[in-house]
PQR file of N, CA, C, O and H, with PARSE charges and radii, in Angstrom:
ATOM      1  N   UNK A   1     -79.573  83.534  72.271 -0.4000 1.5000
ATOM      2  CA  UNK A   1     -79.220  83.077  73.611 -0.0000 2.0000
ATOM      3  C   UNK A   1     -78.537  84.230  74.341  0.5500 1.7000
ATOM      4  O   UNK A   1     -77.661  84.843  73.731 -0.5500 1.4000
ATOM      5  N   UNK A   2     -78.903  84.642  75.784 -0.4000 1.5000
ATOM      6  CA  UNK A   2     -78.498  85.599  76.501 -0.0000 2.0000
ATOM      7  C   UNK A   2     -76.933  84.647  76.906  0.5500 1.7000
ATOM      8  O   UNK A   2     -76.668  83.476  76.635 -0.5500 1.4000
ATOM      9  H   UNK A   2     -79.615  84.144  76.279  0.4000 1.0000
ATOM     10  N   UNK A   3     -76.168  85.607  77.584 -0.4000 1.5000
ATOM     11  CA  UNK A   3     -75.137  85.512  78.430 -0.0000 2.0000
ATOM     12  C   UNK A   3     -75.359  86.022  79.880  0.5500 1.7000
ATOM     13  O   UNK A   3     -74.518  85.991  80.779 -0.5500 1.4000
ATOM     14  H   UNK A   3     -76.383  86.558  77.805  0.4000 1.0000
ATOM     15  N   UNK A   4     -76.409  86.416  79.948 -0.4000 1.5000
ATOM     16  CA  UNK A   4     -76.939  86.966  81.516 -0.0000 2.0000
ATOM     17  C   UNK A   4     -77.122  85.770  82.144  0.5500 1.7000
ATOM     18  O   UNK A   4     -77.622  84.759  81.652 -0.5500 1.4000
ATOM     19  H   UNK A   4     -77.092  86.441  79.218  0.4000 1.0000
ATOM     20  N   UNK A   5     -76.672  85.928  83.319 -0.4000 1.5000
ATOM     21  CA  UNK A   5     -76.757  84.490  84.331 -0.0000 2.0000
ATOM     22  C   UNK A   5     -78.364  84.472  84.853  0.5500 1.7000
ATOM     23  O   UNK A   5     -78.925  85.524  85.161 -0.5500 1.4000
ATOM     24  H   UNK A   5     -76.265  86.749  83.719  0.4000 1.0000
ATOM     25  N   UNK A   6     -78.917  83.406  84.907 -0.4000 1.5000
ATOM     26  CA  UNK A   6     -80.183  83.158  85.261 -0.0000 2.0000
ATOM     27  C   UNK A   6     -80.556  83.824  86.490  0.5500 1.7000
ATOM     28  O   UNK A   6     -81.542  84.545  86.645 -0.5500 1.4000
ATOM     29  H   UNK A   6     -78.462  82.552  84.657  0.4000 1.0000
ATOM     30  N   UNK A   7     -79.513  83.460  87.512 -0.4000 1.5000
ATOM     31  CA  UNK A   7     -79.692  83.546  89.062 -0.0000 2.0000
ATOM     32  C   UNK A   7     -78.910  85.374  88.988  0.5500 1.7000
ATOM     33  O   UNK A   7     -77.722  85.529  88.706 -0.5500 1.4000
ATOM     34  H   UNK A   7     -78.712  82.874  87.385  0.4000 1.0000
ATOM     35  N   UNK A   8     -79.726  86.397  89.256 -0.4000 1.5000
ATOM     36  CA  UNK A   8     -78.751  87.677  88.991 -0.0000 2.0000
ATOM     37  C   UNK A   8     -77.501  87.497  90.052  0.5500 1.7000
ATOM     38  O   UNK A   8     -76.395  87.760  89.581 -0.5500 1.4000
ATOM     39  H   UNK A   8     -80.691  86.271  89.486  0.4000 1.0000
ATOM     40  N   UNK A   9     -77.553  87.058  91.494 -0.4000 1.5000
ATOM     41  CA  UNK A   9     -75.835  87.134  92.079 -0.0000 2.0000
ATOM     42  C   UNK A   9     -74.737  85.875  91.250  0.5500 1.7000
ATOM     43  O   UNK A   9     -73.548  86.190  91.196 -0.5500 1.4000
ATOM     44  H   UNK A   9     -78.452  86.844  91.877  0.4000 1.0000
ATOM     45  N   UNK A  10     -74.976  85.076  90.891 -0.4000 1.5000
ATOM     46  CA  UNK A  10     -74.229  84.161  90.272 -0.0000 2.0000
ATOM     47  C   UNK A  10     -73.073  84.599  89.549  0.5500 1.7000
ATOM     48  O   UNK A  10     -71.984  84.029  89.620 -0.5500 1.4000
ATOM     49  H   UNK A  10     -75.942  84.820  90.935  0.4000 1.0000
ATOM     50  N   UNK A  11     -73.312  85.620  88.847 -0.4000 1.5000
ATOM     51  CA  UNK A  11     -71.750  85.873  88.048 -0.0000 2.0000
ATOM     52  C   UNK A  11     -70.733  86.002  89.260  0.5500 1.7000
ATOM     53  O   UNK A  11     -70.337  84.837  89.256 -0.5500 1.4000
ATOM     54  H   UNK A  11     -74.196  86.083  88.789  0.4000 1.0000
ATOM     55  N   UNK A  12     -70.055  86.592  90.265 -0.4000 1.5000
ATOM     56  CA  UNK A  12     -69.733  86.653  91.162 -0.0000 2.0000
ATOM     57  C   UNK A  12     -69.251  85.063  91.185  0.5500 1.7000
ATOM     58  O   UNK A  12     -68.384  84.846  90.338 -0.5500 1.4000
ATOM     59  H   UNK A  12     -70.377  87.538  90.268  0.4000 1.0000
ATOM     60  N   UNK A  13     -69.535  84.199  91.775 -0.4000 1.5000
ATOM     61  CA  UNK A  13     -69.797  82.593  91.275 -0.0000 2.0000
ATOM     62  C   UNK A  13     -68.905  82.062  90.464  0.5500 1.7000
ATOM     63  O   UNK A  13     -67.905  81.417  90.781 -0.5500 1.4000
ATOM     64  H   UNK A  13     -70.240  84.376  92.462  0.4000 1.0000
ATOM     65  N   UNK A  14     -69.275  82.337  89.427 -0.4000 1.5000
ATOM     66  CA  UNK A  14     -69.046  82.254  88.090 -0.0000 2.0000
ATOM     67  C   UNK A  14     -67.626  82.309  88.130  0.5500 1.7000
ATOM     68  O   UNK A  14     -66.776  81.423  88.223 -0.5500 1.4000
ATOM     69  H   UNK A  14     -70.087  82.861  89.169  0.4000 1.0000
ATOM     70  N   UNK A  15     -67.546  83.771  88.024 -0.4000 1.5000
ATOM     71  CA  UNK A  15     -65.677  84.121  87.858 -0.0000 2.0000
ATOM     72  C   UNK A  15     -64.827  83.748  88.562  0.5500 1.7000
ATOM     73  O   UNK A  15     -63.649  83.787  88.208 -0.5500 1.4000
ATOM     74  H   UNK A  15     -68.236  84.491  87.949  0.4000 1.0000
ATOM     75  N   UNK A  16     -65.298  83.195  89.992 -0.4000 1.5000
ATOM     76  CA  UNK A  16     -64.442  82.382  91.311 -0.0000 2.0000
ATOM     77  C   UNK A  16     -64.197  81.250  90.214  0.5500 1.7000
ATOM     78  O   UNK A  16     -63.063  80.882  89.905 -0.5500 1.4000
ATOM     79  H   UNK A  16     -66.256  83.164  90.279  0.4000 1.0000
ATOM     80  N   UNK A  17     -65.239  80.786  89.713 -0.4000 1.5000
ATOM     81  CA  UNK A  17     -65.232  79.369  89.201 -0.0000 2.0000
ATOM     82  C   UNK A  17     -64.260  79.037  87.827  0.5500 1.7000
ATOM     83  O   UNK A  17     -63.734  77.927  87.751 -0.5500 1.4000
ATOM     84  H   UNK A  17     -66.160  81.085  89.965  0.4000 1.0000
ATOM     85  N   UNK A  18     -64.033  80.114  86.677 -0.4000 1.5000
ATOM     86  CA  UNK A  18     -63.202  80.704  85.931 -0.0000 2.0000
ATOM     87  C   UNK A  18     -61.392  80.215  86.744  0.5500 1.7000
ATOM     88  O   UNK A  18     -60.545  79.335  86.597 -0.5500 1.4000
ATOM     89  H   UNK A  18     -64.460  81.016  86.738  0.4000 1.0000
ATOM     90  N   UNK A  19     -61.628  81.535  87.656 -0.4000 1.5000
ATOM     91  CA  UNK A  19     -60.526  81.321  88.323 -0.0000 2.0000
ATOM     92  C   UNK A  19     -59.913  80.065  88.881  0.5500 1.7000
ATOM     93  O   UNK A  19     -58.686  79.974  88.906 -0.5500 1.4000
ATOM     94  H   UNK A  19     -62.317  82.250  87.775  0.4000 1.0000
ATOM     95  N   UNK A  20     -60.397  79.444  89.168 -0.4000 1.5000
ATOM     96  CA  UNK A  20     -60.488  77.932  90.350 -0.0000 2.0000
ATOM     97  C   UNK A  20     -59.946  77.499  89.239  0.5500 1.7000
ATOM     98  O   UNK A  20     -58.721  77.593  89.160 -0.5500 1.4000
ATOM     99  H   UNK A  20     -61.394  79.519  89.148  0.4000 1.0000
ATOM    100  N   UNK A  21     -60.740  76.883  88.032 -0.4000 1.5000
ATOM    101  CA  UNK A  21     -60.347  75.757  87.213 -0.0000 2.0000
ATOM    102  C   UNK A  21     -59.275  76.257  86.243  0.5500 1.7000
ATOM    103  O   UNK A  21     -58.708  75.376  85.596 -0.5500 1.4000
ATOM    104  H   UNK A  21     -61.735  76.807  88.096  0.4000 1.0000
ATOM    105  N   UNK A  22     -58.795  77.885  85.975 -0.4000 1.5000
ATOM    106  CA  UNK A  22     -57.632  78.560  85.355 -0.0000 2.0000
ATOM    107  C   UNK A  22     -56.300  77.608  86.024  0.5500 1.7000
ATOM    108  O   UNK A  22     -55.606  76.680  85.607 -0.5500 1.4000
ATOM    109  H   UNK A  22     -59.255  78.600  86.501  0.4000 1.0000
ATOM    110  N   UNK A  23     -56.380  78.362  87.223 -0.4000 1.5000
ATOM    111  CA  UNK A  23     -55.309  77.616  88.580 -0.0000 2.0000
ATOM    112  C   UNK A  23     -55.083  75.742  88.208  0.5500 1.7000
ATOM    113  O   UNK A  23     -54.037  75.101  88.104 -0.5500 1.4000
ATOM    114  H   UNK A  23     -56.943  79.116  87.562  0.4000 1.0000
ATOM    115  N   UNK A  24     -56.530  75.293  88.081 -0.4000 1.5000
ATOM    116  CA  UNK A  24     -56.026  73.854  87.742 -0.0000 2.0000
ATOM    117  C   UNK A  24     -55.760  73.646  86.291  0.5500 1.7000
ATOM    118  O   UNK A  24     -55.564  72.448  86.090 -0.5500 1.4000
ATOM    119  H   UNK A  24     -57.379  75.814  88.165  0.4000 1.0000
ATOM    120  N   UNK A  25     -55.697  74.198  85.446 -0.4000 1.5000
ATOM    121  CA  UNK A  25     -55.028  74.302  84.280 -0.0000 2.0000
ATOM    122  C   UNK A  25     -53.845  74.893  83.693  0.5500 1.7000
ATOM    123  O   UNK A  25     -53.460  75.008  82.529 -0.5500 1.4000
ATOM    124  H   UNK A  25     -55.856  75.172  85.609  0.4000 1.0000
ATOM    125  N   UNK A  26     -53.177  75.379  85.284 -0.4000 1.5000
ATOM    126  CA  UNK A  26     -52.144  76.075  84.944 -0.0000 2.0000
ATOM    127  C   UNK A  26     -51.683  76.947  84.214  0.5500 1.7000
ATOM    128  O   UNK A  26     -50.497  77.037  83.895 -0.5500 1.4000
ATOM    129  H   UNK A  26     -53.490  75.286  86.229  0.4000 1.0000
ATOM    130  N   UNK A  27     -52.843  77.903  83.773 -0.4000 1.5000
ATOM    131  CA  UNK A  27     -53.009  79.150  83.657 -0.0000 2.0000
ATOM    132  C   UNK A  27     -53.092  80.267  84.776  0.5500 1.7000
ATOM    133  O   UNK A  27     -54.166  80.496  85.331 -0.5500 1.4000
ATOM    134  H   UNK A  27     -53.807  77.830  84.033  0.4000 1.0000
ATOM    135  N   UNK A  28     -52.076  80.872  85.056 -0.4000 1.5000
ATOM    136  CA  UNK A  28     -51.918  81.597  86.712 -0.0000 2.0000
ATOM    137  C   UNK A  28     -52.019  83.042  86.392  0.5500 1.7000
ATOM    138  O   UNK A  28     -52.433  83.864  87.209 -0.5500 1.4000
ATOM    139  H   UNK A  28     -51.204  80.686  84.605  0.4000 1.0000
ATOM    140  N   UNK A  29     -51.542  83.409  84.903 -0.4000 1.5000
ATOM    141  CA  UNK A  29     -51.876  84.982  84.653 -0.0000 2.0000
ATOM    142  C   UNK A  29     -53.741  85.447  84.498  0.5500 1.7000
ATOM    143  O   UNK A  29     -54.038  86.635  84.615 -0.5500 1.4000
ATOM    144  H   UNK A  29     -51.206  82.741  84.239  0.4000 1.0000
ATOM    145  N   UNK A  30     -54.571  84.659  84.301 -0.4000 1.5000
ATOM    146  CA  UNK A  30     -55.908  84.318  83.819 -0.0000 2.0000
ATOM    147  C   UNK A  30     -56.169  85.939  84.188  0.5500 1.7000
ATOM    148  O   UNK A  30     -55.636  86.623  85.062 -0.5500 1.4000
ATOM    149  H   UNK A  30     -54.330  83.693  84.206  0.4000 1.0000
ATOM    150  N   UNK A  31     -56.857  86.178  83.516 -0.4000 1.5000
ATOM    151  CA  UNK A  31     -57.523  87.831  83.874 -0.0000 2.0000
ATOM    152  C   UNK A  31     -59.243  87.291  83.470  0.5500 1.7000
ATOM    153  O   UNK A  31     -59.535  86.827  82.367 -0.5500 1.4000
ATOM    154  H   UNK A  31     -57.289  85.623  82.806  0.4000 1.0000
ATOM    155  N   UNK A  32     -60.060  87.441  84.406 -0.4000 1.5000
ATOM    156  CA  UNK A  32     -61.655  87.115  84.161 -0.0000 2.0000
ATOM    157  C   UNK A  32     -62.372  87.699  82.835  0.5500 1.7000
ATOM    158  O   UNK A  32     -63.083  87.138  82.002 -0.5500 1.4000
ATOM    159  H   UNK A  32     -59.822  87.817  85.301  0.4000 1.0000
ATOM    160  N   UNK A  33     -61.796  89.406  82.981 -0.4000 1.5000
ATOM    161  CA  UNK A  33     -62.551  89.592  81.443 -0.0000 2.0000
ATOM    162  C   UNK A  33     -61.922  89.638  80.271  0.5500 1.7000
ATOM    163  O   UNK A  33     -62.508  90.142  79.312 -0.5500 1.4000
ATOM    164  H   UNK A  33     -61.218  89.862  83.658  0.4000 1.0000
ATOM    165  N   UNK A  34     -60.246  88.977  80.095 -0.4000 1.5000
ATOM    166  CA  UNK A  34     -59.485  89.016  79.104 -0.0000 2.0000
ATOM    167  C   UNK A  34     -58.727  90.380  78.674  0.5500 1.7000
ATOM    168  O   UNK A  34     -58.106  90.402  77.611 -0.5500 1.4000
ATOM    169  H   UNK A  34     -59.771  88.568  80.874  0.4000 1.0000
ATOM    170  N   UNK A  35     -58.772  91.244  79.310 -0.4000 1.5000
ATOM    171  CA  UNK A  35     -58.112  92.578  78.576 -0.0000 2.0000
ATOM    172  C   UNK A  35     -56.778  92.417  78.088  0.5500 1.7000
ATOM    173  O   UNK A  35     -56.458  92.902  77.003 -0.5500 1.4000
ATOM    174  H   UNK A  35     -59.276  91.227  80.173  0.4000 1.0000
ATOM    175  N   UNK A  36     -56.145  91.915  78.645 -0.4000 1.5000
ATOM    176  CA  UNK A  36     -54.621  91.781  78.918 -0.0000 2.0000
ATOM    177  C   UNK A  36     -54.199  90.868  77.844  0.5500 1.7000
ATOM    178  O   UNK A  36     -53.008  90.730  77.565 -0.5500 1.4000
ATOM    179  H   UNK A  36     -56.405  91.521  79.527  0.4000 1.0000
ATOM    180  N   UNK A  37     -55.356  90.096  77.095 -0.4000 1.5000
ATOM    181  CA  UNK A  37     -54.858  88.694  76.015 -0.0000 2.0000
ATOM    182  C   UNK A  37     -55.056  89.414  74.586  0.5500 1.7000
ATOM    183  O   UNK A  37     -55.525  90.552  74.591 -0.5500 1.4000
ATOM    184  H   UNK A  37     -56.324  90.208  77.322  0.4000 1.0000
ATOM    185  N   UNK A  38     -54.768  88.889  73.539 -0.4000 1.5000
ATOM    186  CA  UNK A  38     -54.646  89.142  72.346 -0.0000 2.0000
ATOM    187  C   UNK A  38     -56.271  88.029  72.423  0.5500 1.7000
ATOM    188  O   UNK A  38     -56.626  87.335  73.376 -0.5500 1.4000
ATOM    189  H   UNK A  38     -54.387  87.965  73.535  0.4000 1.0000
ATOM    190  N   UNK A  39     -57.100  88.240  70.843 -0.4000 1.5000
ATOM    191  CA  UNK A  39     -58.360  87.662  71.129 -0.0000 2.0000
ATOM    192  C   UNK A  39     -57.989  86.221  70.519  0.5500 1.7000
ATOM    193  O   UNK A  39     -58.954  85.457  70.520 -0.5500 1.4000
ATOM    194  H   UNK A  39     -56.811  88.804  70.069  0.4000 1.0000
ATOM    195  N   UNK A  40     -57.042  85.794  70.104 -0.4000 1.5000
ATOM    196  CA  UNK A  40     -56.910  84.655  69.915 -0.0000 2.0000
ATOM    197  C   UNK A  40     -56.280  83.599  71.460  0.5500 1.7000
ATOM    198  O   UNK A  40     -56.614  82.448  71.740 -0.5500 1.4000
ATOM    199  H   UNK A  40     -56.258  86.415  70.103  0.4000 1.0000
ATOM    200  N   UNK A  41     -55.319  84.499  72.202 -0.4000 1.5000
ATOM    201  CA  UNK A  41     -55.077  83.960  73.336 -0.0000 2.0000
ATOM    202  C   UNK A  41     -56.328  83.585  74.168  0.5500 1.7000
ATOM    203  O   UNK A  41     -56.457  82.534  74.797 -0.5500 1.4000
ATOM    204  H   UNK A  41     -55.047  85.434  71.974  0.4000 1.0000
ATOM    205  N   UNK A  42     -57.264  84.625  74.083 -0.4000 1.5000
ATOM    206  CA  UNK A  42     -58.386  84.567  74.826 -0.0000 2.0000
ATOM    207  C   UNK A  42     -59.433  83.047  74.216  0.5500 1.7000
ATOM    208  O   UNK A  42     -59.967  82.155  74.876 -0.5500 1.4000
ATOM    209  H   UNK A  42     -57.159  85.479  73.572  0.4000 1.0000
ATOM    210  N   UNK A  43     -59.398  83.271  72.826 -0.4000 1.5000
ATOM    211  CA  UNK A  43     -60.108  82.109  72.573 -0.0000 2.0000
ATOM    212  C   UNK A  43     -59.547  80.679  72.774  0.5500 1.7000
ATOM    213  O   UNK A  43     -60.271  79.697  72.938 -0.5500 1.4000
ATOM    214  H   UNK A  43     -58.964  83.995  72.290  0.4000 1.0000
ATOM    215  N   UNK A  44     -58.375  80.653  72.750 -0.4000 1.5000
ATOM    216  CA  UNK A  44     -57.942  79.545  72.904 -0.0000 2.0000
ATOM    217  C   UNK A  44     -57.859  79.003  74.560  0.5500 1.7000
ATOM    218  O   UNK A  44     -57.850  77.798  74.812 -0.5500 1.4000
ATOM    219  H   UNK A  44     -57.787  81.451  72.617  0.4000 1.0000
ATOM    220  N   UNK A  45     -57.813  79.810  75.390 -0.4000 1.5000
ATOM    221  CA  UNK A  45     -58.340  79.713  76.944 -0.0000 2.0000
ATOM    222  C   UNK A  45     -59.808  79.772  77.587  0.5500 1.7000
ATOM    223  O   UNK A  45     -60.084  79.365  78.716 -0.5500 1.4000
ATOM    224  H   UNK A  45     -57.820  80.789  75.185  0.4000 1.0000
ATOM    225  N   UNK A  46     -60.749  80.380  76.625 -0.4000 1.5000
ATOM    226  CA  UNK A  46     -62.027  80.207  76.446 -0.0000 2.0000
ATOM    227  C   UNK A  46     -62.150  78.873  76.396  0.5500 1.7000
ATOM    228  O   UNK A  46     -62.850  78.404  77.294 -0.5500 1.4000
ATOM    229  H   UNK A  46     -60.524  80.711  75.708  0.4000 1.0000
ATOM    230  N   UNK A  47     -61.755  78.220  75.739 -0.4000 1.5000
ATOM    231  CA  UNK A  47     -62.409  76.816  74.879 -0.0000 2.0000
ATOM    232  C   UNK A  47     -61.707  75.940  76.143  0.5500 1.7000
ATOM    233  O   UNK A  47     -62.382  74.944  76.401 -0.5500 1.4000
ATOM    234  H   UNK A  47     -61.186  78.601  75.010  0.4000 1.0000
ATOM    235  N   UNK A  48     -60.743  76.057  76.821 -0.4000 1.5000
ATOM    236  CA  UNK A  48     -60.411  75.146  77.604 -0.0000 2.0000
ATOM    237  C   UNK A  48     -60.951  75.190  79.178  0.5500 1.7000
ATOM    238  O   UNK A  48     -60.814  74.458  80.158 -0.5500 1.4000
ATOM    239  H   UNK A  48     -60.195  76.866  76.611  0.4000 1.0000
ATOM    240  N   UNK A  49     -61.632  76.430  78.898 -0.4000 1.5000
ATOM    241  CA  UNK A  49     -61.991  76.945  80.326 -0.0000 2.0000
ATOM    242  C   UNK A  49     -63.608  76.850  80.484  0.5500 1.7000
ATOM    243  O   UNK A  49     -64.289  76.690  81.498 -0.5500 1.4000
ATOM    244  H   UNK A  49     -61.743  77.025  78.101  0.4000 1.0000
ATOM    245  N   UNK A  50     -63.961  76.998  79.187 -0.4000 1.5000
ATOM    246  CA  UNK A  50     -65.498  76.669  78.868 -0.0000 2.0000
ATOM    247  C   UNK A  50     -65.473  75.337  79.323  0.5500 1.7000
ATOM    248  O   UNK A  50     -65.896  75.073  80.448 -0.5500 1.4000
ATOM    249  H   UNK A  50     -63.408  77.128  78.364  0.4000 1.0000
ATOM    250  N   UNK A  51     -64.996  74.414  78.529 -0.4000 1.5000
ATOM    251  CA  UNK A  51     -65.367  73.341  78.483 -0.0000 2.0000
ATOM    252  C   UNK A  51     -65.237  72.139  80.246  0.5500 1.7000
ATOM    253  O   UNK A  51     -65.884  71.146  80.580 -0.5500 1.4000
ATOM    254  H   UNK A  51     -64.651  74.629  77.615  0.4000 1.0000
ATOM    255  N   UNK A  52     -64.250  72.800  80.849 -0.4000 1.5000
ATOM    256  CA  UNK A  52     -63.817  72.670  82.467 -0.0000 2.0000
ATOM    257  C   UNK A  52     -65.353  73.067  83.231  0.5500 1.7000
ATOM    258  O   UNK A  52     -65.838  72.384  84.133 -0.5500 1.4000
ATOM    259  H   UNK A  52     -63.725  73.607  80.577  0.4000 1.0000
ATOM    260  N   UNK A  53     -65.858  74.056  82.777 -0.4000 1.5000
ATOM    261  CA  UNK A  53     -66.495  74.567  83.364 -0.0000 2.0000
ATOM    262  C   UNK A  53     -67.940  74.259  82.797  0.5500 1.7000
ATOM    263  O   UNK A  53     -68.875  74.604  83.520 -0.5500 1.4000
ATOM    264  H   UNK A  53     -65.465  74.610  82.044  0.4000 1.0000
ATOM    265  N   UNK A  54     -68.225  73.677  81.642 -0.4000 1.5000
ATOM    266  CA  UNK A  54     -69.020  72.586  81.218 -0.0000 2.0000
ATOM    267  C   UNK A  54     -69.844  71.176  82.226  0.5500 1.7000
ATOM    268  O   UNK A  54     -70.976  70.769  82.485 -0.5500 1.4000
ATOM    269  H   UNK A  54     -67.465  73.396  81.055  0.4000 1.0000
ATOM    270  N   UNK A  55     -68.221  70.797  82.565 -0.4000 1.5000
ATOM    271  CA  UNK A  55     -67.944  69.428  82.975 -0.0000 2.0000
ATOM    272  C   UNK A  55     -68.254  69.505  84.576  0.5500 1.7000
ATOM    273  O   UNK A  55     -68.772  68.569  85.184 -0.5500 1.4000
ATOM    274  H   UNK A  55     -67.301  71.127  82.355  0.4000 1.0000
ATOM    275  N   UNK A  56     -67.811  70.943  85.280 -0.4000 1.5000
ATOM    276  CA  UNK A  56     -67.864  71.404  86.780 -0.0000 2.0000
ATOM    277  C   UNK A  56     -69.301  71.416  87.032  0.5500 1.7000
ATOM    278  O   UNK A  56     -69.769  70.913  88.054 -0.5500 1.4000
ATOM    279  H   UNK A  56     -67.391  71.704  84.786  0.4000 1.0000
ATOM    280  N   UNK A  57     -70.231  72.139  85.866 -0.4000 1.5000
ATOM    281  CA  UNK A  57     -71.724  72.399  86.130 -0.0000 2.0000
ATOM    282  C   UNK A  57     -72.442  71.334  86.090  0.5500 1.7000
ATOM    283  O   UNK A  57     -73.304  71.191  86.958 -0.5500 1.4000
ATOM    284  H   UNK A  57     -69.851  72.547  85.036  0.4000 1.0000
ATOM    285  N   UNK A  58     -72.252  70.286  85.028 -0.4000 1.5000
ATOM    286  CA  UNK A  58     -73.176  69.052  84.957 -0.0000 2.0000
ATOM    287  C   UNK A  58     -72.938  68.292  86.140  0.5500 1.7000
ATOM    288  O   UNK A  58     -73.885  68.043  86.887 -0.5500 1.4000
ATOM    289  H   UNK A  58     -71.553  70.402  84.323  0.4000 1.0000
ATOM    290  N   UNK A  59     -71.309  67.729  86.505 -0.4000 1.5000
ATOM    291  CA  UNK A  59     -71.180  66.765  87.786 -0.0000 2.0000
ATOM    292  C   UNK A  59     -72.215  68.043  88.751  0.5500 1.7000
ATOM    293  O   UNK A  59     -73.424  67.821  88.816 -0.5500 1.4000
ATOM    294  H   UNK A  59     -70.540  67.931  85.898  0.4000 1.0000
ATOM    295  N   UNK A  60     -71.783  69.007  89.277 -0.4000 1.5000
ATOM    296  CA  UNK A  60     -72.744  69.601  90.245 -0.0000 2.0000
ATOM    297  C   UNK A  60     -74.514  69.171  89.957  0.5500 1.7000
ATOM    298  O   UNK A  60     -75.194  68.531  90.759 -0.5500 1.4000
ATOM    299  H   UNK A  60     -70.801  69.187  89.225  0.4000 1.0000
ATOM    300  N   UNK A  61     -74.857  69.550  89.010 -0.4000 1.5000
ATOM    301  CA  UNK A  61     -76.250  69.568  88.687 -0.0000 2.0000
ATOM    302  C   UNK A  61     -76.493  68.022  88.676  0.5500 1.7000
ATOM    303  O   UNK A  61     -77.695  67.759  88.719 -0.5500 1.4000
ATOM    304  H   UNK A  61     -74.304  70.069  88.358  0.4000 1.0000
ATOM    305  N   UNK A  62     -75.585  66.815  88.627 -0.4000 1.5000
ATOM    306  CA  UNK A  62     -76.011  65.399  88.700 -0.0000 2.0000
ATOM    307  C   UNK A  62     -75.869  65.409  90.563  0.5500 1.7000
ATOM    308  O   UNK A  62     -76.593  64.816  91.362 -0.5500 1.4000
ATOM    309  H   UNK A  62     -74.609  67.029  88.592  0.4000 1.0000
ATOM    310  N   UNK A  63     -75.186  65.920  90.725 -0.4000 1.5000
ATOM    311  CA  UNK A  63     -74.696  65.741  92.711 -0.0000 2.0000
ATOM    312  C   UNK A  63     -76.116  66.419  92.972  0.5500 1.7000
ATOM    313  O   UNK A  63     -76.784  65.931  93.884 -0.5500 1.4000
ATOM    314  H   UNK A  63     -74.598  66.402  90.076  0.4000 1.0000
ATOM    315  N   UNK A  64     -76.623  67.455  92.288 -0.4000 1.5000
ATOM    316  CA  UNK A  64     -77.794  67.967  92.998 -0.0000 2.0000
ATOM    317  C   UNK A  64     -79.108  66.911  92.909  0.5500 1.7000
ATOM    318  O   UNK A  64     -79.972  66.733  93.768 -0.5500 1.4000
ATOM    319  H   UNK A  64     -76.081  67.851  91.547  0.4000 1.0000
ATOM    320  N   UNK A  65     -78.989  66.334  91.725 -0.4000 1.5000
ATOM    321  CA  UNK A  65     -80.132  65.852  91.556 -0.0000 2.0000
ATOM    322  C   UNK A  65     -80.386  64.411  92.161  0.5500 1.7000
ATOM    323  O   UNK A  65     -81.579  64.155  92.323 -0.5500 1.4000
ATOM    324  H   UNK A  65     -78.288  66.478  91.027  0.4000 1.0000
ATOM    325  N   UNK A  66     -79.565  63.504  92.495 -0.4000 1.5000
ATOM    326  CA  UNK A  66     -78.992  62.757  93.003 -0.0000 2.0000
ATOM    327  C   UNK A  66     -79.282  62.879  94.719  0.5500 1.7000
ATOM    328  O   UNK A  66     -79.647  61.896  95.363 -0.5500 1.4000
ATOM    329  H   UNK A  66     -78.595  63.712  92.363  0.4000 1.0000
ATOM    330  N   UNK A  67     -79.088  64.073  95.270 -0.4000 1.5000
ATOM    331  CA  UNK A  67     -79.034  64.172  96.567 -0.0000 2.0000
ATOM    332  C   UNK A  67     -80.654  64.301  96.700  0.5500 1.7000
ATOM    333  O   UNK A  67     -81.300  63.720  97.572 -0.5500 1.4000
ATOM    334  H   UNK A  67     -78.792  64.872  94.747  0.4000 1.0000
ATOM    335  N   UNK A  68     -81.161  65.077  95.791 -0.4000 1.5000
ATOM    336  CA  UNK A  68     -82.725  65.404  95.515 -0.0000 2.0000
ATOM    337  C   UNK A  68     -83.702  64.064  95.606  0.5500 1.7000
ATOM    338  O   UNK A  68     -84.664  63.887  96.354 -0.5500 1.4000
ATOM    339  H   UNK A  68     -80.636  65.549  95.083  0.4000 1.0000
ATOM    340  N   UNK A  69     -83.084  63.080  94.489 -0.4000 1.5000
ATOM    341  CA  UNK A  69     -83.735  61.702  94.566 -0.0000 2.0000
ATOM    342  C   UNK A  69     -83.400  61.109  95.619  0.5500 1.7000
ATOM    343  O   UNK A  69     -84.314  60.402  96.043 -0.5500 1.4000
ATOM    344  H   UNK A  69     -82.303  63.223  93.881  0.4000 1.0000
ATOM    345  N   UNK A  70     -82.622  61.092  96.138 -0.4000 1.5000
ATOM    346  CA  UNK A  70     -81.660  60.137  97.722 -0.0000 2.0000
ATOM    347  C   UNK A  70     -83.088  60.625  98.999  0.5500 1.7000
ATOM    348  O   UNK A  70     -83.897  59.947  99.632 -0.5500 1.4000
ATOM    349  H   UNK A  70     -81.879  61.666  95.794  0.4000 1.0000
ATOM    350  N   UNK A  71     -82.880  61.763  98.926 -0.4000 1.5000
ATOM    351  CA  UNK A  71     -83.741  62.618 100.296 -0.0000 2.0000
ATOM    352  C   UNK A  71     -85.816  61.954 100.042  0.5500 1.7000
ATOM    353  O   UNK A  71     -86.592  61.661 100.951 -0.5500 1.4000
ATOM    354  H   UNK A  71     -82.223  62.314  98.412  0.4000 1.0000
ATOM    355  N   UNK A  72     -86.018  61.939  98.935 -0.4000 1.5000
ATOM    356  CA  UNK A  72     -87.153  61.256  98.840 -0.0000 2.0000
ATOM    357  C   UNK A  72     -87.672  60.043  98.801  0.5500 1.7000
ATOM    358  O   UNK A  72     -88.891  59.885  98.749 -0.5500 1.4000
ATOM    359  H   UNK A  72     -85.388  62.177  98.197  0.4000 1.0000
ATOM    360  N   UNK A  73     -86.502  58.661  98.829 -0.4000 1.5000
ATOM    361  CA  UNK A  73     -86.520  57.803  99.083 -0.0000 2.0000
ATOM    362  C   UNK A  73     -87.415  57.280 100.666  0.5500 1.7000
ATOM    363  O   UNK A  73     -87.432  56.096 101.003 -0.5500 1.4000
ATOM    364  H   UNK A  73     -85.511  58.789  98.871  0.4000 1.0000
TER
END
């Protein structure tokens, strides 16, 4: 499995989106590519930030699909 974003401008995206849900997790030091963390700090903010960001993509991708079925009615 790649880590390359499908859409090539999207990472850009992406790391806003990182950021956004850091802020609502009350993580305010968040650094996008981790330099600054020890790799266990990092994993343990990975997993909470993954999974935020799990949950951000599916509701979007149901709002998309949803608006998709609505418009063809």
């Amino acid at each position: 499995m790649t880590k390359k974003p499908l859409v090539s401008n999207a990472k850009e995206a992406l790391n806003q989106m990182k950021l956004e849900i850091a802020g609502e997790l009350g993580i305010s030091s968040f650094n996008v590519n981790g330099a600054n963390r020890t790799s266990y700090e990092n994993g343990v903010m990975a997993g909470s930030l993954g999974a935020m960001m799990s949950k951000k993509l599916v509701q979007m991708g149901e709002e998309q699909l949803i608006k998709e079925y609505n418009s063809k009615k």
